[in-house]
C-alpha positions as CSV (number, residue, x, y, z in Angstrom):
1,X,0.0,0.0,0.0
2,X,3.1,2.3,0.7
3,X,3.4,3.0,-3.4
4,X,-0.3,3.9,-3.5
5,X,-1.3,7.3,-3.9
6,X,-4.0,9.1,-1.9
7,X,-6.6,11.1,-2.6
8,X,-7.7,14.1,-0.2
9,X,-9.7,12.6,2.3
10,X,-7.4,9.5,3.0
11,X,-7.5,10.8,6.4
12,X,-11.0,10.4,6.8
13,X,-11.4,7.4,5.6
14,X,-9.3,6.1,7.9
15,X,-11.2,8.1,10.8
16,X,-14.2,6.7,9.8
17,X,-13.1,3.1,9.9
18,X,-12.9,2.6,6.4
19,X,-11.1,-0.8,4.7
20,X,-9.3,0.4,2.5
21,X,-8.0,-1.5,-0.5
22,X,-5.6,-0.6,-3.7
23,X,-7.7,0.5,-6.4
24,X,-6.6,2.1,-9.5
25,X,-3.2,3.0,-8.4
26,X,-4.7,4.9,-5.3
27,X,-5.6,3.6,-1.6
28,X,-9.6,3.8,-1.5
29,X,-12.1,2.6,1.0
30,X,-14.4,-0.8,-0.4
31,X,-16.5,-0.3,2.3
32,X,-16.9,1.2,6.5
33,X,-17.8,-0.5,9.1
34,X,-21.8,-1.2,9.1
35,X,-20.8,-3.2,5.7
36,X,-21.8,-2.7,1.4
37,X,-25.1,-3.8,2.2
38,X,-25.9,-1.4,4.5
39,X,-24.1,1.5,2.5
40,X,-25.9,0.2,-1.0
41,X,-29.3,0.4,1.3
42,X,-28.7,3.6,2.6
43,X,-27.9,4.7,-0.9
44,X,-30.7,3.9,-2.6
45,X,-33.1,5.2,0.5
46,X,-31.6,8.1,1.7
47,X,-27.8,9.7,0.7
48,X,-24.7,8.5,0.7
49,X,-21.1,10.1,0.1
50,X,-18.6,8.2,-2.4
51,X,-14.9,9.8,-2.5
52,X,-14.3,9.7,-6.1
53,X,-11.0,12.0,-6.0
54,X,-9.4,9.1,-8.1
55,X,-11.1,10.3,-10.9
56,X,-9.3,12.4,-13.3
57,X,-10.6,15.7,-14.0
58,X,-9.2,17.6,-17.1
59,X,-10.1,21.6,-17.9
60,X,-9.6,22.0,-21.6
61,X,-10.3,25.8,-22.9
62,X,-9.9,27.0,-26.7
63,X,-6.5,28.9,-27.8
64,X,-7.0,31.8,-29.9
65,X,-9.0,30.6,-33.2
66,X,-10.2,27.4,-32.1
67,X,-13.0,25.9,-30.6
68,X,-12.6,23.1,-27.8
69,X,-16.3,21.3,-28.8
70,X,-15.3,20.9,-32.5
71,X,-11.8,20.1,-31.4
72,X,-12.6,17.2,-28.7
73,X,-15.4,16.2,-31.7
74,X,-12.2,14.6,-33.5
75,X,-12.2,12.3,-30.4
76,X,-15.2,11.4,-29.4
77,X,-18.6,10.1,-30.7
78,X,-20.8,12.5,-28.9
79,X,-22.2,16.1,-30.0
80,X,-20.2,18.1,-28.1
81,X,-20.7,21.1,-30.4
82,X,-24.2,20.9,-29.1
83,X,-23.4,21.7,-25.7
84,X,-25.0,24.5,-23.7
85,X,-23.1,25.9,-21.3
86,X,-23.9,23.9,-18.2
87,X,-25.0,21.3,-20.0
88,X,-23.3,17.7,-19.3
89,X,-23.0,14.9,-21.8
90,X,-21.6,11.4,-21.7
91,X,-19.8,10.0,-24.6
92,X,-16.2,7.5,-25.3
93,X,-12.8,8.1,-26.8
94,X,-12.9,5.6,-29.4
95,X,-9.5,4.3,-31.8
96,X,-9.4,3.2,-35.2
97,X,-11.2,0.0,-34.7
98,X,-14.7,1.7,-33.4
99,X,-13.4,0.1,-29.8
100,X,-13.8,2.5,-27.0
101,X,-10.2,3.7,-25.2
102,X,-12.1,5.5,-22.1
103,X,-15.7,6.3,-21.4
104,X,-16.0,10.3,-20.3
105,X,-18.3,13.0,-18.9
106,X,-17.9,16.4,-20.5
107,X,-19.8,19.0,-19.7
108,X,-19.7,23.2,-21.1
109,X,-19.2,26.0,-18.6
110,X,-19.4,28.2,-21.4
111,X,-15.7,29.4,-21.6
112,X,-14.2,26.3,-21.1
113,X,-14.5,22.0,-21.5
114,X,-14.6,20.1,-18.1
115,X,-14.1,16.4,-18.7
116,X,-13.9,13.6,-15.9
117,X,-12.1,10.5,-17.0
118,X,-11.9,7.2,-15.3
119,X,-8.8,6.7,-12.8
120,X,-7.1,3.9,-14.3
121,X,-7.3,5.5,-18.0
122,X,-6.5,9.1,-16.7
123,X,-2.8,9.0,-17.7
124,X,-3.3,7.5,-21.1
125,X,-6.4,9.7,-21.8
126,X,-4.0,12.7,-21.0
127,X,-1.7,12.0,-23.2
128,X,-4.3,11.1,-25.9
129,X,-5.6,14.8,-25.7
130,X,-1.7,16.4,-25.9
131,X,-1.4,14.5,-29.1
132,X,-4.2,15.8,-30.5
133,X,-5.4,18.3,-29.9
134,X,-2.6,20.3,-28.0
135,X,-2.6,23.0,-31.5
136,X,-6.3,23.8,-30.5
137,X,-6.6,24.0,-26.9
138,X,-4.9,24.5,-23.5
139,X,-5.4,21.4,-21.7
140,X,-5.4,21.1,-17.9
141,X,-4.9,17.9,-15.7
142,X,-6.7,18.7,-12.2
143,X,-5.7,15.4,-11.1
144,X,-5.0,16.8,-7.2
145,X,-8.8,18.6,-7.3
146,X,-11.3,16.4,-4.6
147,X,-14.5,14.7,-6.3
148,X,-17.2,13.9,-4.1
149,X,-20.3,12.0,-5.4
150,X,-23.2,12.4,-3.0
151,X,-26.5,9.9,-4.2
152,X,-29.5,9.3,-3.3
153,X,-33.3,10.1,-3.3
154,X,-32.5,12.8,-0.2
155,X,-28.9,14.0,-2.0
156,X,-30.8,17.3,-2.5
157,X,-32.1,18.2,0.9
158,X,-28.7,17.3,1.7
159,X,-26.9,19.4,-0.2
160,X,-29.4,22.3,-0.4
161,X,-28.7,23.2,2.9
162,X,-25.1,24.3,1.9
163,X,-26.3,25.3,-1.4
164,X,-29.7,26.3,-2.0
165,X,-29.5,26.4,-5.9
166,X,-28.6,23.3,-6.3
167,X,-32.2,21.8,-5.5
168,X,-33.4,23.3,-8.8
169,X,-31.0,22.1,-10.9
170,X,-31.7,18.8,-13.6
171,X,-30.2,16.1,-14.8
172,X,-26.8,16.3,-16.7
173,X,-26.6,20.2,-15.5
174,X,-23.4,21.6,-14.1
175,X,-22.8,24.8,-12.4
176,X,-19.8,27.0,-10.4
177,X,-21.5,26.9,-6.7
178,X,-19.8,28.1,-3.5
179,X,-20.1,25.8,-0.8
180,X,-18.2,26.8,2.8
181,X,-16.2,29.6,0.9
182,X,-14.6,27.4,-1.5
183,X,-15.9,27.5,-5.6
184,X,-17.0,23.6,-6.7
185,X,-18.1,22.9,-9.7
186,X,-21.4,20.7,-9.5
187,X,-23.4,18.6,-11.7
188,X,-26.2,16.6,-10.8
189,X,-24.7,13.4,-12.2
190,X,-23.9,10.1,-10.5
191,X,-23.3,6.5,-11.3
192,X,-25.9,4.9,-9.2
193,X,-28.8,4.9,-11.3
194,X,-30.5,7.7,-8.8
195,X,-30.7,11.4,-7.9
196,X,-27.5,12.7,-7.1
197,X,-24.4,15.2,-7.4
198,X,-20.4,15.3,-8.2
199,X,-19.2,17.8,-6.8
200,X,-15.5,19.3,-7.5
201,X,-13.7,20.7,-4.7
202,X,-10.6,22.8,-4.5
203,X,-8.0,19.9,-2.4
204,X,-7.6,21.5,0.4
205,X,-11.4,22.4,1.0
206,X,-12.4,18.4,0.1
207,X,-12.1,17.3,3.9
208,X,-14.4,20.0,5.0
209,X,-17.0,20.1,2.4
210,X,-17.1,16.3,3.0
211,X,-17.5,16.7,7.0
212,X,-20.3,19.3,6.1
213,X,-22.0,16.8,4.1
214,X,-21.6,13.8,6.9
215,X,-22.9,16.3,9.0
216,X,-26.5,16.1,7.2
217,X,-28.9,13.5,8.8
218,X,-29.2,12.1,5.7
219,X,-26.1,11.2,4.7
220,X,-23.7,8.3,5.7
221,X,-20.1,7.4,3.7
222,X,-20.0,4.7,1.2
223,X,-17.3,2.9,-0.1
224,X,-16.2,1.2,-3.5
225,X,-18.0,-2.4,-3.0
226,X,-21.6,-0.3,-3.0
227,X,-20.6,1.5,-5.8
228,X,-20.0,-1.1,-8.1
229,X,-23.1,-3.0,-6.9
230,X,-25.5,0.3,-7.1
231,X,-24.3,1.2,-10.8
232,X,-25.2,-3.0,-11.4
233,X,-28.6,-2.6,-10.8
234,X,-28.5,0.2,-13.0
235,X,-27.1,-1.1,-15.5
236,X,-24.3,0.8,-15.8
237,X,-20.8,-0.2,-18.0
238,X,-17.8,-0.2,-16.3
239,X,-14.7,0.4,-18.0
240,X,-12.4,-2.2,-18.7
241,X,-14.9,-4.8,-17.5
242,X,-18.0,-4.1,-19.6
243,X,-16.5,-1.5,-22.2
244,X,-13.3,-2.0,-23.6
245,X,-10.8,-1.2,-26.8
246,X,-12.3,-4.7,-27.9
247,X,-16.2,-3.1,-27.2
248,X,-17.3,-0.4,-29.8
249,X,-20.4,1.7,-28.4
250,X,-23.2,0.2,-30.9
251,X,-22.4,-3.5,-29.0
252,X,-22.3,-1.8,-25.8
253,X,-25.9,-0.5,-26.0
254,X,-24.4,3.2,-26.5
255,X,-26.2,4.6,-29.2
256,X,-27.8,6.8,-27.4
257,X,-24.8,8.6,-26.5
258,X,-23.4,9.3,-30.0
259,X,-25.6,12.4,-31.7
260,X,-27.7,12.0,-34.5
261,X,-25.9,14.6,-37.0
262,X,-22.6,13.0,-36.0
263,X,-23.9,9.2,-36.4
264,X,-24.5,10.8,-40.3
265,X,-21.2,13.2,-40.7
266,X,-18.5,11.0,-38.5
267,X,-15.6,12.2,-38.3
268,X,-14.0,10.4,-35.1
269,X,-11.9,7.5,-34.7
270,X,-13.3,4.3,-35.8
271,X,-16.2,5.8,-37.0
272,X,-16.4,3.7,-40.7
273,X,-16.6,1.0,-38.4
274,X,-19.7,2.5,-36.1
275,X,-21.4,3.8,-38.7
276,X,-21.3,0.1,-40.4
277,X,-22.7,-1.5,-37.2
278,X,-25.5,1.2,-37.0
279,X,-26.7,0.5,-40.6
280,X,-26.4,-3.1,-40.5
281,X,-26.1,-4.3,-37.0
282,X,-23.1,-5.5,-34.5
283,X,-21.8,-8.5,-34.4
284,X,-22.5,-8.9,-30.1
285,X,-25.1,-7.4,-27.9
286,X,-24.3,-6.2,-24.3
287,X,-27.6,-7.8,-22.2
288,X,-29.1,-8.0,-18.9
289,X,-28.9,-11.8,-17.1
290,X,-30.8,-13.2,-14.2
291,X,-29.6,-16.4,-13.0
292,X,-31.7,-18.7,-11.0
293,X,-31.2,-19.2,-7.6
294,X,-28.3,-18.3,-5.2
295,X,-25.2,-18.4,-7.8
296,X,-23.3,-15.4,-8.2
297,X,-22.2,-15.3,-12.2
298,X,-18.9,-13.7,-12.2
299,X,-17.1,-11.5,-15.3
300,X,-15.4,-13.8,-16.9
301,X,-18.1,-16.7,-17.1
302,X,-19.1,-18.4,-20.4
303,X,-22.8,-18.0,-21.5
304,X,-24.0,-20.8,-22.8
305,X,-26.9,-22.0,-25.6
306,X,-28.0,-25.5,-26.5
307,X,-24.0,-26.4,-24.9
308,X,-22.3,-24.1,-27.2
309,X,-20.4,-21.0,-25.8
310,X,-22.5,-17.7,-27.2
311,X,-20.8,-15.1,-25.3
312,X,-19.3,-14.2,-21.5
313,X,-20.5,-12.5,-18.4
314,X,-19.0,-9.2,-18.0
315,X,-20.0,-7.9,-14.6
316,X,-22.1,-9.9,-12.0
317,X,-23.1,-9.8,-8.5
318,X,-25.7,-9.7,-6.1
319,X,-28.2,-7.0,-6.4
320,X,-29.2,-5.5,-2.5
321,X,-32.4,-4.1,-3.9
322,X,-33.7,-6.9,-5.5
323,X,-32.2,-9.7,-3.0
324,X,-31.4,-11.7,-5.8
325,X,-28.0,-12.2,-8.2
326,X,-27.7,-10.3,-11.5
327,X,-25.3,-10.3,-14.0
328,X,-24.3,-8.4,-17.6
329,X,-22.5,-9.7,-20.8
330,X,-22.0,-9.8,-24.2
331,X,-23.2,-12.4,-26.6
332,X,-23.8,-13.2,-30.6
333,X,-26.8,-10.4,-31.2
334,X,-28.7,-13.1,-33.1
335,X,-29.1,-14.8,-29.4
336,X,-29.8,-11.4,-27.5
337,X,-33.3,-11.8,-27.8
338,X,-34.7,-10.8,-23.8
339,X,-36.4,-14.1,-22.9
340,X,-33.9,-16.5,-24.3
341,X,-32.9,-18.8,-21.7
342,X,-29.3,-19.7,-21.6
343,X,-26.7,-21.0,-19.4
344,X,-23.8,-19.4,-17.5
345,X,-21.0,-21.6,-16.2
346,X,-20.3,-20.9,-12.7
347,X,-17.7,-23.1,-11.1
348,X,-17.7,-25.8,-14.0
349,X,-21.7,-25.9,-13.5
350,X,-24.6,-24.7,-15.5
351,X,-26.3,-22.1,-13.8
352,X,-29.9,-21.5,-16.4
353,X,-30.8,-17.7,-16.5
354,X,-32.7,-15.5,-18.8
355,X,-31.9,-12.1,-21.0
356,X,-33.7,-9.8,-19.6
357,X,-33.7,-5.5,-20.1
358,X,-31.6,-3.7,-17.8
359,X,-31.6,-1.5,-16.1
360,X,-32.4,-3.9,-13.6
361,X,-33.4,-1.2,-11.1
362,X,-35.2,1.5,-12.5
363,X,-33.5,5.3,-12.6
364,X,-34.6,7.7,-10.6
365,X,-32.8,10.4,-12.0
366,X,-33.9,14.5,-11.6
367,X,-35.4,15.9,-14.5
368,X,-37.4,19.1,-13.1
């Protein structure tokens, strides 16, 4: 753990009992000690605070004669171009092959591009932006700024308290708030399926915006193992599980993120190859499983039809708010049918489950 870095509030994790575990390069907490159930229960009922300082956040602003929307464009599937300011959107760097390098948030603040990059990518995706598109823009890592994601059907009363404006915000907004003195940058954004907020915080404030936030009655901390089984049930991709260089966006279920005009005009890596898969279909389907009974599916197990192999599980787990285990994957989209029953090897045993829609736990998220 020595060679690990740490992110801001290491220090209160460690107050608060937290197990902390390597993750990404950094030392994180998987959990504190009433357990993941009890934080994924708390999360989805009342509002829980996730340190997600790991994150990389990245400030990229136009120089003189460029634009930074049609410049990251060149990169990324998404309509960026389209952005209001404080408007968010979700979207992937993608290479040559249509296979996604990093899946990103990016949202406008009018003057300027704030993107937040997943830890483990955060170097690479760095470098992928200085190679590119260094002639157009100024681009800033903010790699020592805290990131605290606060979730949860009561995240707003929460967080009102320190900053009224932020009850009226939607979905996918961002805005510059001041909260104890210090300038964040929020968005009401999350990766638990429900209401929420990310909130960006100056380092040296992160400790006490998060002790203001624990403060709240509301509000209890939650570690890494309820965060990957909130954003389950939601259906959510993780990267380098779920989504990969392998993965384009059209087999992951993405098309939703890529915008319609650039789905016509393309013009980003790998985009022949998405535009092919959009007209005539992907070879492989990312789908929703339900196994029967107690068996926890994990990524890496084969899905079975009829005894021949038709895909693997990507993420799986057991799923708090149903009670039950759930699992994602990827097989042949001529077999993705929801309803098909098929087979997923656990252990050297056939455990029969069904495709099913995901998410498997509807979102809740705040729309106005």
């Amino acid at each position: 753990m020595s060679d690990l870095k740490r992110t801001p509030l290491h220090a209160l994790h460690q107050e608060l009992g937290a197990r902390l575990v390597p993750f990404a390069g950094y030392e994180m907490p998987v959990q504190y000690p009433i357990g993941i159930l009890a934080e994924h229960a708390h999360t989805r009922t009342a509002a829980g605070l996730f340190d997600v300082s790991h994150m990389g956040q990245v400030r990229l602003t136009a120089k003189p004669g460029h634009d930074a929307a049609k410049a990251l464009e060149t990169l990324v599937p998404g309509d960026i171009a389209g952005l209001q300011p404080g408007q968010q959107r979700y979207t992937q760097f993608t290479n040559e092959t249509g296979g996604i390098l990093d899946d990103l948030m990016v949202t406008s603040t009018g003057d300027h591009l704030l993107l937040i990059v997943n830890a483990a990518c955060k170097d690479d995706d760095l470098a992928h932006l200085a190679r590119h598109l260094s002639a157009a823009c100024e681009i800033e890592p903010m790699f020592s700024r805290g990131l605290l994601a606060l979730q949860g059907p009561l995240a707003s009363a929460a967080l009102a308290r320190l900053a009224p404006s932020v009850a009226t915000m939607k979905f996918m907004t961002g805005a510059f708030v001041m909260v104890d003195g210090a300038e964040c940058y929020i968005t009401r954004s999350g990766y638990t399926g429900g209401d929420g907020y990310e909130i960006s915080t100056p380092a040296d404030k992160a400790e006490a915006i998060a002790r203001l936030l624990l403060a709240q009655p509301e509000v209890k901390p939650i570690g890494l193992g309820a965060r990957d089984s909130l954003r389950l049930e939601a259906g959510l991709c993780l990267y380098g599980h779920d989504i990969d260089t392998t993965t384009t966006p059209i087999e992951a279920v993405l098309l939703w993120s890529i915008g319609k005009e650039r789905r016509a005009q393309g013009g980003f890596p790998g985009a022949g190859v998405i535009q092919k898969q959009i007209a005539e279909g992907a070879p492989r389907k990312r789908v929703g499983l339900l196994p029967e009974g107690k068996a926890i599916a994990r990524e890496g197990a084969e899905i079975a039809l009829a005894g021949r192999v038709i895909g693997k599980v990507t993420s799986g787990g057991f799923a708090p708010t149903l009670g039950r285990a759930v699992a994602m994957g990827t097989v042949e989209k001529a077999l993705s049918a929801n309803g098909t029953r098929v087979d997923l090897v656990v252990r050297g045993k056939p455990v029969p489950a069904e495709i099913v829609p995901m998410p498997f736990v509807k979102h809740a998220y705040y729309r106005g």
